[in-house]
N, C-alpha and C positions, 0 to 999 in steps of 0.2 A: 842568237838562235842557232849556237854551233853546237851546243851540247850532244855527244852519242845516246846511243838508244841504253838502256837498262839494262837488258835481257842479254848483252852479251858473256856476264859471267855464269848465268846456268843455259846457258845455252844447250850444253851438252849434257846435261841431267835431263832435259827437258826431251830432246831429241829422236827419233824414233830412228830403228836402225836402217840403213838403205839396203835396197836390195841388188842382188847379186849381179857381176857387171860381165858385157859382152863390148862384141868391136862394136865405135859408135858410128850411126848411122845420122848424127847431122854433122854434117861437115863445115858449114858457117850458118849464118845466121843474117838477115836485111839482104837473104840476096838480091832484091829488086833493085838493093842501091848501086847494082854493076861491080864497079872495081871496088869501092867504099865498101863492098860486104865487109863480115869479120868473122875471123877464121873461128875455130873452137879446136879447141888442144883436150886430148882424152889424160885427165890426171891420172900420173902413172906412181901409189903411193903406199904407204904402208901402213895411212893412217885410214878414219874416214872419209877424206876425201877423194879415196882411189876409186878411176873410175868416170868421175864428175868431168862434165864437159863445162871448160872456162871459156866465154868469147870475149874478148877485149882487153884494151894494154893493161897490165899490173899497176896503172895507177892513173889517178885524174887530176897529179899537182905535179906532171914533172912533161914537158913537151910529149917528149918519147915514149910518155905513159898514155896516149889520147888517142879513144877508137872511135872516129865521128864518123854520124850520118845523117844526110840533111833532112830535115824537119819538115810539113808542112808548108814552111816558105823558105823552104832552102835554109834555116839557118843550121850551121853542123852543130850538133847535138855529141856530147863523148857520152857515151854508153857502155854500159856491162850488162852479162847475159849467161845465167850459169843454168845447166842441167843437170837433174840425177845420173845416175849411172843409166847405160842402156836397162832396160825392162827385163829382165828372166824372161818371161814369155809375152810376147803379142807386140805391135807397133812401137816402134821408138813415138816421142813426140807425140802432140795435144798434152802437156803437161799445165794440171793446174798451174796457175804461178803467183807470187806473192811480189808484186814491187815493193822496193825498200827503197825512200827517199831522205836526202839528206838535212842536216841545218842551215842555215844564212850562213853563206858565206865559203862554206865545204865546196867538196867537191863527190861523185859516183861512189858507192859502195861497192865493195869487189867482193868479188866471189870468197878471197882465202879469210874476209870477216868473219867474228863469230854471230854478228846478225844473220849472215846471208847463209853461215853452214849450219845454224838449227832450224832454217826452212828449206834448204836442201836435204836433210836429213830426213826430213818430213815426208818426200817425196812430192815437194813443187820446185818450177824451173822460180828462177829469181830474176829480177830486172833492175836494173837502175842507171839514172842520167844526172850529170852535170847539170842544174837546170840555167837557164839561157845564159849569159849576161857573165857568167863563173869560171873561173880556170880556163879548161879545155874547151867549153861552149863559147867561142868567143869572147872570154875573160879575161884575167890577167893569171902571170906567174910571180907572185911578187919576188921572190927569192932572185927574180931575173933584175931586178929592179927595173931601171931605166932600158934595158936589154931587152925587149919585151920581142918575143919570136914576132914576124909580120902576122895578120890575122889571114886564116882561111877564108878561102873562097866564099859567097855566101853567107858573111857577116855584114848583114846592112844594119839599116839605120835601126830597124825595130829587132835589133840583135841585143838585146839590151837588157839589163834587171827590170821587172817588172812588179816585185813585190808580190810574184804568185797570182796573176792573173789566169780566170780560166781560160780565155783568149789566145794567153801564150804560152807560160808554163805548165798546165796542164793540158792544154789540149797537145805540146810537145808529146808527154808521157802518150796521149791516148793514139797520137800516132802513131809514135815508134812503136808501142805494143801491136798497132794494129797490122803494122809489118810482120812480126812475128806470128800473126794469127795468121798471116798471106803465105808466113813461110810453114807453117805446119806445125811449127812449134810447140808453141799453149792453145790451152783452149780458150774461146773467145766469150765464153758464159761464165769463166770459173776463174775470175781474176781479183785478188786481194789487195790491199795496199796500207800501210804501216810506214809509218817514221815516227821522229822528234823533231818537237819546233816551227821550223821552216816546211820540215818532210811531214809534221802534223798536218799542216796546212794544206798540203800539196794531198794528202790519203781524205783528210776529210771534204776539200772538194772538189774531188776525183767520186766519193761517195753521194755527194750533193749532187751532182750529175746524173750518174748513175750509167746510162745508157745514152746521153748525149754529148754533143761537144758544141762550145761555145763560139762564135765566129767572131774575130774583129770587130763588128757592128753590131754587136751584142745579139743577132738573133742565135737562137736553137737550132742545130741538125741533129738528126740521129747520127750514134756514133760508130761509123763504119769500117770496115778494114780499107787499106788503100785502093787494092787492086782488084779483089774478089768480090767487096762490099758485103760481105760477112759482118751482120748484127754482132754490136760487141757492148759487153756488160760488166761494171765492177758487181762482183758479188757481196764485197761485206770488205769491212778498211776497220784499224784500229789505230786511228790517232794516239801520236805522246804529246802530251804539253804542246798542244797548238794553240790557235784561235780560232773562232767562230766570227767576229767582226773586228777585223785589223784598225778597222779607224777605233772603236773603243777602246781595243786595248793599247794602242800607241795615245789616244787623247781620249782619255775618258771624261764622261759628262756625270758618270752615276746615272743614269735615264733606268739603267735595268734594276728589277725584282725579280727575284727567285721565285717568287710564286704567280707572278707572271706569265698567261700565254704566249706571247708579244712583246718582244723591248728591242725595237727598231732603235738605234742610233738617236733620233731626232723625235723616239718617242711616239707613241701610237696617234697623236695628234699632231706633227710635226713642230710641236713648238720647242723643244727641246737645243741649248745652245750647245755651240761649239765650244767642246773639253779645254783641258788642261794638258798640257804634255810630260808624260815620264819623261821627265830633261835627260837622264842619267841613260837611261835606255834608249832612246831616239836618238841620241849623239853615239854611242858603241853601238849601236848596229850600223847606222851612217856610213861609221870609219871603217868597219870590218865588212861592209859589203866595197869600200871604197878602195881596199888591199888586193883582193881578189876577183871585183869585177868591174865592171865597166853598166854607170848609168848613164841617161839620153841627158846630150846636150839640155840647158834649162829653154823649156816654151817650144821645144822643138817635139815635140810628143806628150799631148794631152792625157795619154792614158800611161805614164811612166812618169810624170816631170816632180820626181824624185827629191831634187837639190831643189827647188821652188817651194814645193810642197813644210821642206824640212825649214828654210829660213824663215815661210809666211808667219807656221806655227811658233817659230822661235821666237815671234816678235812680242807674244805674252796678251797677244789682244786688243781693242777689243775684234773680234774675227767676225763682228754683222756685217754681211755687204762686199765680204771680199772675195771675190773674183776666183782665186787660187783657193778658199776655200769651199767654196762652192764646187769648183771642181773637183776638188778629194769628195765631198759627196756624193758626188756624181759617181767618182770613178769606182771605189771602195765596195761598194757592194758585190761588184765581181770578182772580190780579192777573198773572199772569204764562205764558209756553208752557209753561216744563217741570209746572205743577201743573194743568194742563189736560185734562182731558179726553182719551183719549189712544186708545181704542176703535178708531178711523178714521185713516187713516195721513193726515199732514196735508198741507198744501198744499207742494208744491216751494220750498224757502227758500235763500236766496244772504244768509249772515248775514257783516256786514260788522261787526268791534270793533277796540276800538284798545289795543296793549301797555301804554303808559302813564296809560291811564282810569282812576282811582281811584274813580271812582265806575263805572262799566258794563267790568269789565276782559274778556278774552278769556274766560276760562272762562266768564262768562257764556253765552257763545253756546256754548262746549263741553258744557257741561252740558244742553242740550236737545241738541244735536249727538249726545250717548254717545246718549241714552234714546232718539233715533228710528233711529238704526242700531241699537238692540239691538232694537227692540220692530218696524221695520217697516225691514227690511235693504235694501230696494228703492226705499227712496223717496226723490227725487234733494232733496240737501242739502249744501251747500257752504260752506266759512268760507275768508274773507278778514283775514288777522290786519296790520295797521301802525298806525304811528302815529298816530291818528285818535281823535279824542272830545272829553271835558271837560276844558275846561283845570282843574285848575291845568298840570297835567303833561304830560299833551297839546299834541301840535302845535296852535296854533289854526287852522291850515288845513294839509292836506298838500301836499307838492309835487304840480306841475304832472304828472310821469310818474305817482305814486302814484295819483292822484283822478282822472287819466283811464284807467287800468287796472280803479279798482272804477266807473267810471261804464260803460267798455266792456262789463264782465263782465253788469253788470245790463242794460244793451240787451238782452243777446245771451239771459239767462236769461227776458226778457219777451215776446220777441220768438219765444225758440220755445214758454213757458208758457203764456203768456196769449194773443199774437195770433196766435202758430198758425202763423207760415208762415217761423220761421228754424231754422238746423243747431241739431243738439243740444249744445249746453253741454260741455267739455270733461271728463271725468273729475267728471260729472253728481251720481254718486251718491258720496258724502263725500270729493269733492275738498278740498283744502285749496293754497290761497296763503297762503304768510310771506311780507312785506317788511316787510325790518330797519329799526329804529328809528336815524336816522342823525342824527348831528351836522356842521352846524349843520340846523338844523329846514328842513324843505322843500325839502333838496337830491336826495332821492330816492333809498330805498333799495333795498339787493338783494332779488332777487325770488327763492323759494325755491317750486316745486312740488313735491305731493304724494297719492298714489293718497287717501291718507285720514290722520288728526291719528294714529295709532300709528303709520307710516312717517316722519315726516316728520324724526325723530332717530334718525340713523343710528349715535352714540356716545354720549358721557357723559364729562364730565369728574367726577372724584369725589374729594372730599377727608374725611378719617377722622381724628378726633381722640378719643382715650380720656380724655382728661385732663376733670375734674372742672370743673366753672366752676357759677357762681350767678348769676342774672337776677334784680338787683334791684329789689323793688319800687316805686320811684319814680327809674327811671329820666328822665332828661329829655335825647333827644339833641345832640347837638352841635350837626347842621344839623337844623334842622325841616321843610324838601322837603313845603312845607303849607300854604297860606292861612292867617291869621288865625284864630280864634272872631272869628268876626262880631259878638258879643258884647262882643270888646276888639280894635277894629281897631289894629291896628299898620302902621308905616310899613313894615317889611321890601318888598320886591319878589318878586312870586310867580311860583313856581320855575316852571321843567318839566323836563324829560328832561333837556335838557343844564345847565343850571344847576350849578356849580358848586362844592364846598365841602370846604375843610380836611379831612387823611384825621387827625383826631384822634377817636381811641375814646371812644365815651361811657363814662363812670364809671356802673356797675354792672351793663354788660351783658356777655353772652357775649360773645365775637370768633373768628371763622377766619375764615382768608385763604388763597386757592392761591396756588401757584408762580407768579411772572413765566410769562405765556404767549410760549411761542421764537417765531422767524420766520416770519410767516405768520397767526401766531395761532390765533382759533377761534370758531366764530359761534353764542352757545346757540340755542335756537329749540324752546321745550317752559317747561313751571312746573319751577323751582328745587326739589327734592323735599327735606325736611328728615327725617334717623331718628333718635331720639336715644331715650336711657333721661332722661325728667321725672321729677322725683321735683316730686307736688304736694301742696301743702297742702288749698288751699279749691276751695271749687266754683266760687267766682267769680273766679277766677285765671285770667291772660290772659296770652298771649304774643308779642308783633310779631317779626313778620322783615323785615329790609331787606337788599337784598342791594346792593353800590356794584361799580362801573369803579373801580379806582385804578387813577391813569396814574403815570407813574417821577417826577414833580413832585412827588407828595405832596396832590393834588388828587381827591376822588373825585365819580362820580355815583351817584344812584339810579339802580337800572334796573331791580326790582320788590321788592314789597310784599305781607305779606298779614298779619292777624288770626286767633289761633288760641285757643280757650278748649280748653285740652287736659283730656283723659277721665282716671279712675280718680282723684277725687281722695282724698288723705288715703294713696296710694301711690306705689312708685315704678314705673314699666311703659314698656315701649316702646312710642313713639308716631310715625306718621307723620303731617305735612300738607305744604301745599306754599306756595307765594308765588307770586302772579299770574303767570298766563306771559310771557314776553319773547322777543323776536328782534334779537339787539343783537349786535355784531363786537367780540371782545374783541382787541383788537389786541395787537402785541409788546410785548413789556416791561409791560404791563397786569397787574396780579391783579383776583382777584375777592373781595370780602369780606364775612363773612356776620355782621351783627349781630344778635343775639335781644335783644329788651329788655321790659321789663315794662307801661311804659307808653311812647305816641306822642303825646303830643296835642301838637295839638289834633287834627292826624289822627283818630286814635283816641282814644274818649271812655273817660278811667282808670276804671279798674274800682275797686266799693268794696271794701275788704276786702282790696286784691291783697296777696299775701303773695311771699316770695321763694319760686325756683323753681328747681331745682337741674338742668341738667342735665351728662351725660355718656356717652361711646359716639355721637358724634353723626358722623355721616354726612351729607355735602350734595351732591346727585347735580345736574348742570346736563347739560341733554341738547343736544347739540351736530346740523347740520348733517352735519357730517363724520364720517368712517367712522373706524372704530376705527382704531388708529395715527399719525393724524394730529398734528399743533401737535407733532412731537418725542416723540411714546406717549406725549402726556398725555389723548390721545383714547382710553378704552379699549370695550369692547363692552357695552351697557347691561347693568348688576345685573339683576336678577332681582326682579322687583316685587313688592310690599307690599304687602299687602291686610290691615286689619283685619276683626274676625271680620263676615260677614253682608254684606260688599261682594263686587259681582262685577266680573268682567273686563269690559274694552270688545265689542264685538262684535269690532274690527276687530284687538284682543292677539289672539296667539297662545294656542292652547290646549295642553295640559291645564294645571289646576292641580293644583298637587300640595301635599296639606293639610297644616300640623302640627299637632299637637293647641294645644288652647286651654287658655289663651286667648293662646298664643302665635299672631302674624300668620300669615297665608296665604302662602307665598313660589311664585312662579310664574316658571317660566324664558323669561329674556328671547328675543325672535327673534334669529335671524342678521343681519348689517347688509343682506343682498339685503331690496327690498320684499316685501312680502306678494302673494301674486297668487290665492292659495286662495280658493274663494267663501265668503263673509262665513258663520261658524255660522248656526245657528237662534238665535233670541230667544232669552234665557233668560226664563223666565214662572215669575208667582207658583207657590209650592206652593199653590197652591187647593184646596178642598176645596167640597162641596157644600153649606153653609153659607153661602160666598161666590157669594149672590146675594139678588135683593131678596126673594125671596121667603122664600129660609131666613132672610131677619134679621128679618122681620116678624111672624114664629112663634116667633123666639127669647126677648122678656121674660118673665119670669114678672110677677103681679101687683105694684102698686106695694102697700109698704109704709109707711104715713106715722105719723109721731112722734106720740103725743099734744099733742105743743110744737106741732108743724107745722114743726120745726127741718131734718127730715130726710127723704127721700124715696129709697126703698132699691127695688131691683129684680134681678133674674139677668137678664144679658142669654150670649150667646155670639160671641165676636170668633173669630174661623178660623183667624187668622193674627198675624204679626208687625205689627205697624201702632198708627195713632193713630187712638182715636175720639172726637168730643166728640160729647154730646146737649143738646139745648134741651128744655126740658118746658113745655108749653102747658096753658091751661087755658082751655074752651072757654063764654064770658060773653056774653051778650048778641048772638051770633053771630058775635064776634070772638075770635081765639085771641090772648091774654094770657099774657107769658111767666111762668113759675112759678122757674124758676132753670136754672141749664146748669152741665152736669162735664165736664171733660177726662180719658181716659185713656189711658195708652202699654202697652201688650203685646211682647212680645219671644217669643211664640209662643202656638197657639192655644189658645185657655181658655176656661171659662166662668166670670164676674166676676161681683161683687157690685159695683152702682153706684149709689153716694149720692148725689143732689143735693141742696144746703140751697139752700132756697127763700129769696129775696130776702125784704126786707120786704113791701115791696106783694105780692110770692107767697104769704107765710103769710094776707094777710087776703085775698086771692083763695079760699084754699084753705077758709078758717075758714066765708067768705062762700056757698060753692058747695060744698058738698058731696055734690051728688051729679053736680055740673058732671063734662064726659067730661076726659081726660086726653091728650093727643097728645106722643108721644114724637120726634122728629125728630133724625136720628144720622146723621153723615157720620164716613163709616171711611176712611182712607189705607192703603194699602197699604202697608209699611215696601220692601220690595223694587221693585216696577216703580214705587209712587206713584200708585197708581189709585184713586181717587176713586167710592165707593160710597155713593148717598142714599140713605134710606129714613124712610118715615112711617107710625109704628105710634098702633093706640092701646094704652093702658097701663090695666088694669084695677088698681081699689083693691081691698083686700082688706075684710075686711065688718069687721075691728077696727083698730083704733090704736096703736098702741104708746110 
């Protein structure tokens, strides 16, 4: 996640000119932090830059280079801070401003970047921090090695990588900015935010947010300046190549569809298992957060426990019931927009991903994309789909037209969001750009617009094969289209897009292949849909899809990928998922070839236990640009979509559905090839009931029951709905709440439960010790349908015996 932003080679094409400079009138900047302020130096130059107020050290990888200020809990924070040139006329300061965050494992964007001088150019101030755990934020220097300077003041225990929690790393940003709105600075209404990667993650949610900031305890506050309590707002963020749900894209399960309102982790009905892990990815980010910063001791911080989390998953499964998984559940949804907080429609987003990302692919961004057209139809939200992101597969830079297309769009989305005085953004509200993934890398693809992501496939190419086949368990493919395990480097040469390799079938996987595409060809541009009758074994049974370009040489490419742990095991059932989306020209004489295999590695980390996997009846729908009839009627009018049971439509599909009984799929008739122009439905919203709220859940436990062992700690509680709740049970010592143990549980509708927690060790002599100590219950509920996130904090009476 270190990759730089795009936009820095047309920076300065893009740029508007600054205006004319006078002596400056801010002199530093965090005054409130005392001596810790930071100065600003008036750039004295002969280029653009002259003028420009820089505050903080020239850099955030070298001691000497580190301008920290303590954070919300003290921890020092290195920061940068740049202003236009003073104003030709009227008040220095209130300047829009655009924070610019960086990748896993970096460090502050400074001011003499070409990121940070084509928004200063612009006339907004620029911001940016080290986030926690990194370099100067309490991190490491590696180049120091063993030498490591002593840590600053104010590096405690929760000074630590967090994986972009809103909690700590974000709410850091929404501070330090709001010091800046204390000092006069920017304006507190008119604040953007953009990165890559990590800084994706950190701009989309900061957007999710909006005008809140998140606390430790997962409640919501308004988001305020420190000192003034001046209302503060992002206005509008433009994501690079992030994520929307960190546990998917680090373990994915397949659970999402693109035409989906809805694709919670664990599945609109919570039965959905625990993924599969990109081996190759989760190990090089591991090590390259493990160079540069510092994570929490293991079990010593439930909302960080990083090194736990990374070996549970390494074990290959099977993951029911485990403890530390359960916890990434838990934790994960405040690591990411779509498991955020969702109450207040969020800030204006212009999210930019890349086809070929194996690690941050397009659905990423689609999947907060469905949930804010269902849940807030009005709220202007945009995707940009090309070839853009992490290599391996990724372009490492896009071409020249590509990068000054998404640099243009973002001007123009900040410009009327955030600084208020430009046209409004073309097809605002869930516009969509495809530009196709072209060979060779950076020659610059076709450009494809769209009212919204359900228009933008006007057909379907579809191939249907009845015939029987098995997906063997220890598959190994032919080409491996995959880095190393960083664990056993190899010389191989690492692939991307166009990379090359023999169209020889791996021994033990499925195969279909379409027809040679006729003259003209045919451009897909949507996720590869897979239907097939699985017949599965175990519950830890995994399935890869690859889909390749054969060209008439006998040569093929990857063009997507995805990870499935398919449902009903120990039967045989019809199943849909899909393979990361793509936008790629399948040229003449071209097929398309669809390989299912058991196992990918090192891509994907093999599953323990994988058993073979039988399918047939399989169906592979590629949704195409082009209107039905097209490439020769191999173009025909999209099928009629699939919905497993407790999934809903997009906002932007066509409605009705029309049900079959269960637990056979939901079939919904597809549109006509004309766009959609109808105004967008209503939400569709929880079946709620009066229950679902804090107050009806705090009246819900009955008394705790506790074991004569102290093994056991038993209660009624009442869940409303379909969803996942885990509880933490405290026990209240010395004035400190001490945890006693924590349960996870899934619902598939609403019930009143009986709920066990076994109390840790240290819980039972907590419990043994204090006996008439108070009891505090604390339960976050998910909503299995929208994904809404409900806290509460009960206490828990004991009953007068033991049992």
């Amino acid at each position: 996640m270190r990759k730089t932003s795009i936009i820095g080679a047309v920076a300065a094409a893009l740029a508007l000119a600054p205006a004319a400079t006078a002596q400056a009138a801010v002199p530093s900047v965090f005054n409130d932090a005392g001596a810790a302020k930071i100065a600003c130096n008036v750039q004295k130059t002969a280029d653009a830059t002259n003028g420009q107020r820089w505050c903080g050290g020239p850099s955030g990888q070298v001691p000497a280079g580190v301008s920290r200020i303590p954070s919300w809990d003290g921890t020092p924070i290195d920061v940068s801070v740049a202003l236009p040139p003073v104003p030709a006329t009227g008040p220095d300061g209130n300047f829009p401003v655009v924070g610019l965050y960086h990748g896993y494992g970096s460090a502050k964007i400074l001011p003499s970047s070409g990121t940070a001088q084509r928004w200063l150019a612009q006339g907004y101030a620029v911001f940016s921090i080290t986030d926690r755990g990194f370099w100067g934020s309490c991190g490491k220097f590696p180049q120091l090695g063993a030498n490591q300077p002593a840590k600053p003041a104010g590096c405690g225990a929760s000074s630590v990588i967090h994986l972009m929690s809103n909690a700590y790393e974000v709410h850091d940003a929404q501070h330090l900015m709001g010091m800046l709105a204390d000092d006069g600075v920017i304006d507190p209404q008119r604040i953007g935010a953009t990165g890559g990667s990590y800084g994706g993650g950190m701009a989309a949610q900061l957007g999710a947010l909006k005008d809140r900031v998140q606390q430790p305890d997962g409640t919501l506050v308004p988001w305020t300046s420190p000192r003034n309590k001046t209302p503060m707002k992002i206005a509008a963020t433009a994501p690079q190549y992030g994520w929307s749900d960190l546990i998917q894209a680090l373990m994915p399960n397949g659970s999402g569809l693109d035409y989906a309102a809805y694709n919670p982790y664990s599945g609109p009905a919570g039965d959905r298992r625990f993924g599969i892990q990109k081996l190759v990815w989760n190990l090089q980010l591991y090590g390259g957060g493990d160079q540069t910063g510092y994570y929490a001791p293991p079990n010593s911080d439930p909302t960080a426990n990083i090194a736990v989390w990374l070996n549970t998953n390494l074990s290959g499964g099977p993951y029911d019931g485990e403890p530390f998984v359960d916890q990434q559940l838990e934790q994960f949804p405040s690591h990411g927009s779509y498991g955020t907080n969702d109450s207040v429609a969020p800030a204006p987003a212009l999210i930019s991903n890349g086809w070929n990302d194996d690690l941050f692919p397009v659905d990423e961004a689609l999947r907060y994309y469905n949930k804010v057209r269902a849940n807030h139809p009005t709220t202007p939200i945009k995707l940009i789909g090309l070839d853009l992101g992490h290599a391996n597969r990724s372009a490492a830079s896009p071409g020249v037209a590509d990068a000054t297309r998404v640099a243009t769009a973002e001007n123009e989305w900040f410009a009327h969001y955030v600084r208020g005085d430009g046209a409004t953004p073309s097809d605002a509200v869930g516009g969509v750009t495809a530009i196709t993934s072209v060979c060779p890398i950076g020659s610059g693809g076709t450009v494809f617009e769209a009212k919204n992501w359900a228009s933008l496939a006007k057909g379907e190419v579809r191939l249907a094969d009845a015939a029987a086949q098995t997906v063997a368990a220890d598959t190994t493919p032919v080409n491996r289209f995959s880095p190393a395990d960083p664990r056993k480097p190899d010389a191989q040469p690492v692939p991307d897009v166009c990379t090359s390799g023999n169209d020889t079938d791996t021994t033990g996987a499925a195969i279909y292949e379409t027809p040679a595409a006729p003259a003209g060809g045919y451009t897909i541009a949507g996720a590869p849909t897979i239907l097939a009758d699985l017949a599965v074994k175990n519950v830890n049974d995994a399935v890869v899809g690859r889909l390749y370009d054969v060209d008439p040489a006998g040569m093929q490419r990857l063009i997507a990928r995805g990870t499935y742990r398919p449902t009903n095991p120990g039967t045989t059932s019809r199943q849909v998922f899909q393979l990361h989306p793509q936008a790629w020209k399948v040229a003449e004489g071209h097929t398309v070839k669809l390989e299912l295999l058991g196992r990918d590695a090192p891509y994907a980390l093999p599953a323990s236990g994988q058993a073979p996997v039988g399918v047939s009846g399989l169906e592979l729908r590629l949704p195409t640009v082009d209107a039905p009839g097209a490439a020769g009627g191999q173009v025909k009018a999209p099928a009629a979509k699939v919905l497993p049971a407790g999934y809903a439509l997009a906002a932007d599909e066509p409605k009705p559905v029309v049900p079959t009984p269960a637990p056979a799929p939901v079939l919904v008739p597809d549109p006509a090839p004309a766009p959609v122009t109808a105004p967008a439905p209503a939400p569709k919203q929880d079946a709620l009931t009066p229950a679902l709220t804090v107050a009806g859940l705090q009246k819900a436990p009955g008394a705790a029951t506790i074991s004569k062992s102290l093994r056991t700690v038993k209660f009624r509680d009442l869940v409303p709905q379909a969803g996942r709740i885990s509880y933490t049970l405290t026990i209240r010592v010395r004035g400190k709440d001490r945890t006693v143990g924590t349960a996870v549980r899934r619902v598939t509708k609403a019930a009143r439960i009986t709920v066990t927690i076994k109390p840790t060790a240290a819980g039972r002599r907590l419990l043994k010790a204090n006996p008439r100590a108070k009891l505090t219950l604390r339960s976050t509920f998910v909503t299995a349908n929208e994904n809404r996130t409900l806290k509460a904090t009960r206490t828990l009476p004991r009953k007068s015996t033991r049992r």
